[in-house]
C-alpha positions as CSV (number, residue, x, y, z in Angstrom):
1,X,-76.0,-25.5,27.9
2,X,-78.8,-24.6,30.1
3,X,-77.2,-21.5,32.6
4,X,-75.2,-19.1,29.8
5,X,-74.0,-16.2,32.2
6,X,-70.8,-15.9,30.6
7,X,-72.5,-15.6,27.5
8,X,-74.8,-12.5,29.2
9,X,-71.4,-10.9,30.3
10,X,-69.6,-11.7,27.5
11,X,-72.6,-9.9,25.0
12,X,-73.2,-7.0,27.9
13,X,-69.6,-6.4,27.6
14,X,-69.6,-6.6,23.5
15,X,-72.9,-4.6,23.3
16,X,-71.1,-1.4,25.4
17,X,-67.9,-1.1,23.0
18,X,-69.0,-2.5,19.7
19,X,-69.7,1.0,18.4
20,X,-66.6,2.8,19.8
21,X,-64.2,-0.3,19.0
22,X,-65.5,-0.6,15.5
23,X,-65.8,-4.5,15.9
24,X,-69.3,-5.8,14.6
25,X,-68.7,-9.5,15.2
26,X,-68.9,-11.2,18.4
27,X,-66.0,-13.5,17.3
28,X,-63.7,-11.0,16.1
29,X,-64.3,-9.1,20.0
30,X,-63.4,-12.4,21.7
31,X,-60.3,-12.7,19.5
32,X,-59.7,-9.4,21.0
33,X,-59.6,-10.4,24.3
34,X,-58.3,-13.7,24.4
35,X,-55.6,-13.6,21.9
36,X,-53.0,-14.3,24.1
37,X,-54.4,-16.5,26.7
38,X,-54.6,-18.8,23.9
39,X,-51.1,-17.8,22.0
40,X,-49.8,-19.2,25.5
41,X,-51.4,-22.3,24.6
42,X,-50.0,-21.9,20.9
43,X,-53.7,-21.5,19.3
44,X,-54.0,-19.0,16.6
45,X,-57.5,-18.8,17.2
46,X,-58.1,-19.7,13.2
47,X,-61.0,-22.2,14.1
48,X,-63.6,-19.7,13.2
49,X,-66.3,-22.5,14.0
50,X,-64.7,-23.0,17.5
51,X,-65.0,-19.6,18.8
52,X,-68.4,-19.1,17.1
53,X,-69.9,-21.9,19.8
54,X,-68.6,-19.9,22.4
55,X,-70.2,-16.6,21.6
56,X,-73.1,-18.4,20.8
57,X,-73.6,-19.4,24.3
58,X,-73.4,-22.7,23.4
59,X,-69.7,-23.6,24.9
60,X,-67.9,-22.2,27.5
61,X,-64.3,-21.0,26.8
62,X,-61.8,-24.0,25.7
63,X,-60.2,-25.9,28.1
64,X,-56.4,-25.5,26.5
65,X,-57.1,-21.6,27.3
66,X,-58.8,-21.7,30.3
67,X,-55.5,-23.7,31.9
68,X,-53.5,-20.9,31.1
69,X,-56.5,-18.0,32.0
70,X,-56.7,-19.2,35.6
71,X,-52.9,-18.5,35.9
72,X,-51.5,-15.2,36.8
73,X,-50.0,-14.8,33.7
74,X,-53.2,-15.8,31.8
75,X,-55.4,-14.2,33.4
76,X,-53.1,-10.7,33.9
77,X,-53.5,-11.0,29.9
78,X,-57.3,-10.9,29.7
79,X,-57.3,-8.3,32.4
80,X,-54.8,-6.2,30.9
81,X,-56.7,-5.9,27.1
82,X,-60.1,-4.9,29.7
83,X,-58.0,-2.2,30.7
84,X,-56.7,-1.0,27.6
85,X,-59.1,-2.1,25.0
86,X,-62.7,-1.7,26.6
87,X,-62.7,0.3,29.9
88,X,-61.8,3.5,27.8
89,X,-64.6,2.8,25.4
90,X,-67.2,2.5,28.4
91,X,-69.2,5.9,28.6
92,X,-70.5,4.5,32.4
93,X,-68.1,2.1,34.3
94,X,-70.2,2.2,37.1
95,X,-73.8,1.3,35.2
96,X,-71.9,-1.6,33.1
97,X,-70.8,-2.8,36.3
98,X,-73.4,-2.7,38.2
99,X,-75.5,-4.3,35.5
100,X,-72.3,-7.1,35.0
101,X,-73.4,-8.1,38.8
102,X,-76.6,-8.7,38.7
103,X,-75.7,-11.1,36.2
104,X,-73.3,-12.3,38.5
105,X,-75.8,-12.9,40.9
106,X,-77.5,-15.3,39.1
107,X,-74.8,-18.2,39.5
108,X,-75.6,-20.1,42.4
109,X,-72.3,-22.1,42.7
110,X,-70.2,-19.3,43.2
111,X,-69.0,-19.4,46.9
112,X,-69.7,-16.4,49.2
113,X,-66.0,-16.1,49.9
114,X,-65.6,-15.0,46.3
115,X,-68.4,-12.8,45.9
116,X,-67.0,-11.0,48.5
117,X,-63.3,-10.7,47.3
118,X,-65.1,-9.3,44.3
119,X,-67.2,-6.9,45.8
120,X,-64.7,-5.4,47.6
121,X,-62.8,-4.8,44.6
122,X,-65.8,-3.3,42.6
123,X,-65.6,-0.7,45.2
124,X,-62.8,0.8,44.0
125,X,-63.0,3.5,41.2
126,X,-59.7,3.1,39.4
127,X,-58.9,1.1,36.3
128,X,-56.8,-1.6,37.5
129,X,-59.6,-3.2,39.9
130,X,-62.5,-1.8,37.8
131,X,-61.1,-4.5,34.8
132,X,-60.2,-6.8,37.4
133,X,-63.3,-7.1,38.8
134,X,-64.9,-7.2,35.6
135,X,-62.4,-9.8,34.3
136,X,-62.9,-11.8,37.6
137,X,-66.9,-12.0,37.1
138,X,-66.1,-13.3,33.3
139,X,-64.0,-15.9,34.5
140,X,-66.0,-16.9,37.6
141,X,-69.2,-17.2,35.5
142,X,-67.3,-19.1,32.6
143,X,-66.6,-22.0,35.4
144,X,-70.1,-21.6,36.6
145,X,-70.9,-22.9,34.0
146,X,-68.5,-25.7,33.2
147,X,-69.6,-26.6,36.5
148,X,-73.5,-26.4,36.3
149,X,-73.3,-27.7,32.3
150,X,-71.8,-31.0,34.2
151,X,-73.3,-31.3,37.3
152,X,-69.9,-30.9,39.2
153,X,-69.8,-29.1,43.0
154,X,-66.8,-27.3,44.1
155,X,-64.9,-24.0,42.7
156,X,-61.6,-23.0,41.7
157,X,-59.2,-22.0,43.7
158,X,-58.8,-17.7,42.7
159,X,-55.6,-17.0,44.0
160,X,-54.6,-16.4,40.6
161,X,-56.7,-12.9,40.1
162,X,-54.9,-11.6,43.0
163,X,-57.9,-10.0,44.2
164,X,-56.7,-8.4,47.6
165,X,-53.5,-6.5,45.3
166,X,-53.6,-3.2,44.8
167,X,-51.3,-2.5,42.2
168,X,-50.7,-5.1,38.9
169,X,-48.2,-7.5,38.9
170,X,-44.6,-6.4,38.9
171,X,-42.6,-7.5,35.9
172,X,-40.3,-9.3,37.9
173,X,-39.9,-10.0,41.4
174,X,-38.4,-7.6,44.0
175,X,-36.6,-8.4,47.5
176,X,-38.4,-7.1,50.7
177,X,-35.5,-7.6,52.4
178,X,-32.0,-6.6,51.9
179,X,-30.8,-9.0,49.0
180,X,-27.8,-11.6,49.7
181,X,-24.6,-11.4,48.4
182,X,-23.9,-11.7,44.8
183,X,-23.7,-15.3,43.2
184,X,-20.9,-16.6,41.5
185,X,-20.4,-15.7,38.0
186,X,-21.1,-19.6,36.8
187,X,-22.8,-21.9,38.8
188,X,-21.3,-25.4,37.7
189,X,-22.6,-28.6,37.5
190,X,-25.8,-27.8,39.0
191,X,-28.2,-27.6,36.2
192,X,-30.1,-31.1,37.7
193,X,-30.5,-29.1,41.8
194,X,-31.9,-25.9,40.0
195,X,-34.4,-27.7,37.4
196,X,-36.0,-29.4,40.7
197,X,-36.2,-26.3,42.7
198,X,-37.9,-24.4,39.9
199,X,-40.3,-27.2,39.6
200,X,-41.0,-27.2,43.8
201,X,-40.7,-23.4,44.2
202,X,-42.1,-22.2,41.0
203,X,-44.4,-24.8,39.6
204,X,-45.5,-26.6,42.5
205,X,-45.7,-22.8,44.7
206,X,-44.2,-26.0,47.3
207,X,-41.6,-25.6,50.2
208,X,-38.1,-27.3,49.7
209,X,-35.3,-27.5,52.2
210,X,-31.5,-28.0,50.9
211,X,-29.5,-30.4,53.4
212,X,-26.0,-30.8,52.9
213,X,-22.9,-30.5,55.2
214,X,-21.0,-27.0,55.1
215,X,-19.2,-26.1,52.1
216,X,-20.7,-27.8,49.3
217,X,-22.6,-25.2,47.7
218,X,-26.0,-24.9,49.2
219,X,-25.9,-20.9,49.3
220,X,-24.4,-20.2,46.3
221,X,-27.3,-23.3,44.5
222,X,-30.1,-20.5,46.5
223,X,-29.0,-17.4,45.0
224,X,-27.9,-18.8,41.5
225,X,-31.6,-20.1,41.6
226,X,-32.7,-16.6,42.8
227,X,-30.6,-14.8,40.3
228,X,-32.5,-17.1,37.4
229,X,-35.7,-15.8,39.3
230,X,-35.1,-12.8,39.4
231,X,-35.0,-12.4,35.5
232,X,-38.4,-14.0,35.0
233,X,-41.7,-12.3,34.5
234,X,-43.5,-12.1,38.1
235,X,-46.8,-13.8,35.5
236,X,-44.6,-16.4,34.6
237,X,-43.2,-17.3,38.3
238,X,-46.2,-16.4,40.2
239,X,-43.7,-14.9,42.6
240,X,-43.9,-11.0,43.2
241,X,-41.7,-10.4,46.4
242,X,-38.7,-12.5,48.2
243,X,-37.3,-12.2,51.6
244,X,-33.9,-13.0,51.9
245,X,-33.5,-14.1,56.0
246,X,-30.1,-15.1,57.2
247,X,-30.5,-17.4,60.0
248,X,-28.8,-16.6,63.5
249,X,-28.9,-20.4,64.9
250,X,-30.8,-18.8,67.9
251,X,-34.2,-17.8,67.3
252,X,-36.0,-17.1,64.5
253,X,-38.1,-14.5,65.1
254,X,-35.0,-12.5,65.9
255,X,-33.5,-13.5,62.6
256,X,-36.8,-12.2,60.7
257,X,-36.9,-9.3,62.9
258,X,-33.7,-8.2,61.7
259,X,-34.3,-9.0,58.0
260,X,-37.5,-7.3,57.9
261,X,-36.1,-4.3,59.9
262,X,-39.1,-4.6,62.0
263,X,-39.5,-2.2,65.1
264,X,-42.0,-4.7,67.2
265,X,-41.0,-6.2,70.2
266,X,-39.6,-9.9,70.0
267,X,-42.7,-11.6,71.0
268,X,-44.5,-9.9,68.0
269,X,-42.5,-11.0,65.5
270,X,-44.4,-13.9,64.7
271,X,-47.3,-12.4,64.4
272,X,-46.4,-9.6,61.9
273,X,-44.8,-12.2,59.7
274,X,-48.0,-14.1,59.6
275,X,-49.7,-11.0,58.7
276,X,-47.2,-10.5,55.9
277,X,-47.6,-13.9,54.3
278,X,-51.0,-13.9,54.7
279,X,-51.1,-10.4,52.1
280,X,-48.8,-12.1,49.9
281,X,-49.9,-15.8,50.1
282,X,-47.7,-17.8,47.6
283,X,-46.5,-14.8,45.6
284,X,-44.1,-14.5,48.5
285,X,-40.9,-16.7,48.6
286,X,-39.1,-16.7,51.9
287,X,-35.6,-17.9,51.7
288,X,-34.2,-18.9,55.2
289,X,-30.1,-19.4,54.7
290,X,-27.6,-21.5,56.7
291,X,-29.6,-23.2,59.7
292,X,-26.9,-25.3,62.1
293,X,-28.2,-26.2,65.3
294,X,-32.4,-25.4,66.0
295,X,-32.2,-27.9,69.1
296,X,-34.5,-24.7,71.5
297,X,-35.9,-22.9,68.5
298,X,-39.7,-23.7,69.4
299,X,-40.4,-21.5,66.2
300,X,-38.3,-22.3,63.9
301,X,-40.4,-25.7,63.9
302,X,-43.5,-23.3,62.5
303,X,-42.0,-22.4,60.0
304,X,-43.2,-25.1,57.8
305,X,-46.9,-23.8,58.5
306,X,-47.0,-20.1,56.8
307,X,-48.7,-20.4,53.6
308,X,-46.0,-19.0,51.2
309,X,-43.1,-20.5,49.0
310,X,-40.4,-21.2,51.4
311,X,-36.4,-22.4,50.8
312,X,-34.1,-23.2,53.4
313,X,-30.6,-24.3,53.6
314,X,-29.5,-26.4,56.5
315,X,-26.2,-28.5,57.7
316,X,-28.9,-30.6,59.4
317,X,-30.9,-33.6,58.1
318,X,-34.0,-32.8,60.2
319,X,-36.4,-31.9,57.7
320,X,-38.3,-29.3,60.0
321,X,-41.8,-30.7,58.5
322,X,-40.8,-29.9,54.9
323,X,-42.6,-32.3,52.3
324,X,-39.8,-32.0,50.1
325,X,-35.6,-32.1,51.4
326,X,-33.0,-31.8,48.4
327,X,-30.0,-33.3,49.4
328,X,-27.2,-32.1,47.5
329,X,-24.2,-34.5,46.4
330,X,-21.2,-33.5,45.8
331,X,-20.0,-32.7,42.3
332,X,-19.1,-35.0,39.5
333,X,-15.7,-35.6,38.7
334,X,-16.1,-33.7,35.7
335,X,-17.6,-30.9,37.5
336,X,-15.2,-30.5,39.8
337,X,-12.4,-30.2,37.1
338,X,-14.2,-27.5,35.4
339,X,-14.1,-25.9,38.7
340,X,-10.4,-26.4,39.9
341,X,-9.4,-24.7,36.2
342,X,-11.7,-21.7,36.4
343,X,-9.3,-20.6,39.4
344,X,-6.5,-22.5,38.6
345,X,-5.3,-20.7,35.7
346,X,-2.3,-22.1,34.3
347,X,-2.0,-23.7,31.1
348,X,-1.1,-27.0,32.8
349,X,-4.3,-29.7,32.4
350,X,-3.1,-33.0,33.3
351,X,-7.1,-34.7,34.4
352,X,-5.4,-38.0,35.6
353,X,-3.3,-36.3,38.7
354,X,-6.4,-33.8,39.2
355,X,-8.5,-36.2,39.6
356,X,-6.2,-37.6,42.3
357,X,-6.2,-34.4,43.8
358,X,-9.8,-33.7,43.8
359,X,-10.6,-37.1,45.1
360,X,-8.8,-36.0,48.6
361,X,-11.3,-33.8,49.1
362,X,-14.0,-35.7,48.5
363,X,-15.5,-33.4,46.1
364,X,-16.2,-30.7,48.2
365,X,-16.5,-27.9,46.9
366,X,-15.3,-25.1,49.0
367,X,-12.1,-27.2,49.2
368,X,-12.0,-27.5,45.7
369,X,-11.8,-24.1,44.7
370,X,-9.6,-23.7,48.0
371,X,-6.7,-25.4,46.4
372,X,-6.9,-24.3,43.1
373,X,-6.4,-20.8,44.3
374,X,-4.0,-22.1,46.6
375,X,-2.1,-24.2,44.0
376,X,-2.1,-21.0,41.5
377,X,-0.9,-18.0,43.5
378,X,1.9,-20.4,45.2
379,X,2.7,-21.1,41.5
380,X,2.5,-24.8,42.3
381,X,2.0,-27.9,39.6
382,X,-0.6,-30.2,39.9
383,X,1.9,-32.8,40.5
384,X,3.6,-30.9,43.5
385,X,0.4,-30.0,45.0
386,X,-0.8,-33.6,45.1
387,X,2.8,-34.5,46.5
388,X,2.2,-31.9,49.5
389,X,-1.3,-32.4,50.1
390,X,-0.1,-35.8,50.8
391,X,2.7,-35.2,52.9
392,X,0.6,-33.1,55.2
393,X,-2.0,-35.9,55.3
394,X,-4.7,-34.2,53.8
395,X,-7.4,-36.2,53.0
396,X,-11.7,-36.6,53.3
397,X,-13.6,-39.2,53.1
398,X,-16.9,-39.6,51.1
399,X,-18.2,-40.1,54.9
400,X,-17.1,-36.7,55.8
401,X,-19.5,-34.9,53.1
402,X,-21.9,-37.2,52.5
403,X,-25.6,-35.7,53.7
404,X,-27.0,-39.3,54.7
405,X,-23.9,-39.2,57.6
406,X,-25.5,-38.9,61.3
407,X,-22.6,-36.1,62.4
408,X,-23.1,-34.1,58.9
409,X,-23.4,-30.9,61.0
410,X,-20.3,-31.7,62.6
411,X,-17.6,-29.9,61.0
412,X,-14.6,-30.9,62.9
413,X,-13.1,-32.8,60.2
414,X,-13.0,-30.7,57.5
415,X,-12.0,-27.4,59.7
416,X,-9.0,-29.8,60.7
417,X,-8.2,-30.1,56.8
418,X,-8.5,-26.8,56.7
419,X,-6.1,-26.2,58.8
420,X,-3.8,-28.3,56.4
421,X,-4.5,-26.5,53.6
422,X,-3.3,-22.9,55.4
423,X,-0.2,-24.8,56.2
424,X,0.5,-24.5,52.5
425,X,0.2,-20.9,52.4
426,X,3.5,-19.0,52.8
427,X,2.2,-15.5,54.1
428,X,-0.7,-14.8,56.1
429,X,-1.7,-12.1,53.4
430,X,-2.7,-14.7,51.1
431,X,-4.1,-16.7,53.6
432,X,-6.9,-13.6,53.6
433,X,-7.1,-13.5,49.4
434,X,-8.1,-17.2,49.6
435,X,-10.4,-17.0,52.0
436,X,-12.8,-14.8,49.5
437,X,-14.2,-18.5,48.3
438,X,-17.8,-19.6,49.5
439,X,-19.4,-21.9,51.6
């Protein structure tokens, strides 16, 4: 390997806390601070050999750790033993650094971009950007080197070091908004919609919209997946802040104005979002919830271009721009059955007259729940509520819920079943209790 400036950080780092760290072998000092970039890529470090080339100067850092050191869990790692371990064994910060840049310096394919972003953040005195910065040159000169060692242009992207943040990373991610209701206790049957939107919205840091006609469960899918969120580390997701934005099926910018409690003037708006997605960049998910008509919104049709995670729920099939649209189905059978007897709490279980029932409302899910609550404070058997619903001449059709329909965001239809339903209620009391369901 011809250009070794990791190497000279790597030794100018060794050489400054050797003595005060006790540690009198370069391999034993890397363990140090790569012990659990590469635990996340389940290596013990054992291959004594292995590290040895690398503080030789004569590799640069393993590939199976440097895919998980250019993450922001990786590389929060690395930064945080700088912090801990070295920086209070460093009788000069400002000397070691200063002498750590000129060895920056030498790398010639490092883009100007990120020299600045670095310099900027070696201006600062305190310990959280002094072992960024110093973890940031490392890493920077590491792929320097891959780069120059193979005769490769281009750089990586160094999102990951967060180097405009001032403060570390969160453990988990907080609202900037005020938060949505509560999710459901149990989200059922949706294990399949939440695995893809982890792997758009957390893995792929992409945009997903959720199209599906009222009442099938788009909201509650959102938060259930936010609740999940929500318990992850902020390293792990990649997502530090969330803004929860209840759409008004006006404008947007009135809708964010109003989630974000801003004081600006309407024409504004747009602006100071952009300004707030720009600081955040893709550690901010934007959740936009329960779009129905956007025939006038002009900005609404932007929404697509801010450069952050973004989730939205629509009755639409207009997919605003969005690479990726999730159309949710309807339940399975089995599913649904689960469902009905979480609220329908008798001992009763007869599956082959449910299923009759549940196949009149075409799977739909607030309706669903509707009549098991119905059925069970009317103190009504499956068989009798089956008998009524047909009486009435309730019934949906797969049509009726199905997202590929042309009139999906016309709900008509099913607020005429509705209707039918409430004609089974026997007091308007309990026409209120039934109504606490979602949509």
């Amino acid at each position: 390997m011809e250009q070794k400036n990791f190497y000279d950080a790597f030794d100018l780092l060794y050489q400054a806390v050797k003595e005060a760290l006790c540690v009198y072998q370069k391999e034993e000092f890397y363990r140090v601070l790569f012990k659990e970039v590469y635990a996340l890529a389940d290596d013990g470090m054992f291959d004594n050999d292995a590290i040895r080339k690398v503080t030789s100067g004569n590799s640069t850092i393993h590939k199976r750790a440097v895919k998980h050191l250019c993450t922001y869990e990786g590389f929060e790692c690395f930064r945080l033993n700088i912090e801990k371990v070295c920086l209070p064994k460093l009788e000069d910060k400002k000397s070691f650094v200063f002498q750590l840049w000129q060895i920056f310096e030498q790398a010639k394919n490092i883009p100007q971009e990120v020299r600045c972003q670095l310099a900027e953040c070696s201006e600062a005195d305190d310990e959280y950007q002094l072992s960024k910065v110093i973890g940031g040159i490392m890493v920077c000169l590491n792929h320097s080197d891959y780069l120059s060692a193979r005769g490769k242009g281009g750089f990586f992207d160094v999102e990951f070091m967060r180097l405009a943040a001032d403060n570390p990373l969160p453990h988990q991610p907080k609202y900037i908004t005020d938060s949505p209701d509560a999710a459901v206790e149990e989200l059922i049957g949706r294990r399949d919609d939440m695995e893809t939107l982890f792997q758009e919205i957390v893995e792929c840091k992409g945009k997903v919209l959720i199209s599906a006609v009222g009442g099938l469960g788009k909201t509650e899918l959102v938060k259930g997946f936010l609740q999940e969120l929500l318990k992850m580390d902020t390293a792990q997701s990649g997502i530090e802040v969330i803004a929860w934005v209840p759409y008004n099926n006006q404008d947007i910018r009135l809708s964010l104005k109003q989630a974000f409690h801003l004081h600006c003037d309407l024409e504004e708006v747009w602006t100071v979002i952009q300004d707030k997605v720009f600081d955040y960049g893709t550690r901010m998910l934007m959740v936009v919830d329960n779009i129905e008509s956007a025939r006038d919104d002009e900005y609404l049709k932007k929404l697509g271009e801010l450069q952050c995670r973004i989730l939205v729920t629509t009755r639409q099939k207009s997919s605003y721009g969005f690479p990726n649209v999730l159309f949710l189905q309807p339940l399975k059978m089995e599913d649904c059955r689960t469902l009905f007897y979480k609220h329908y709490i008798f001992e009763e279980r007869d599956n082959e007259i449910l299923n009759d029932v549940i196949e009149l409302t075409a799977r739909l899910t607030i309706m669903v729940v509707f009549l098991a609550k119905v059925a069970y404070l009317e103190g009504m058997s499956l068989r009798a509520l089956y008998a009524k619903l047909v009486e009435k001449g309730f019934k949906l059709s797969e049509e009726d819920v199905s997202c590929e329909h042309e009139k999906m965001q016309n709900d008509e239809t099913i607020i005429k079943q509705m209707c039918i339903l409430f004609s089974l209620v026997k007091t308007v009391m309990r026409i209120k209790r039934y109504l606490h369901i979602y949509l």
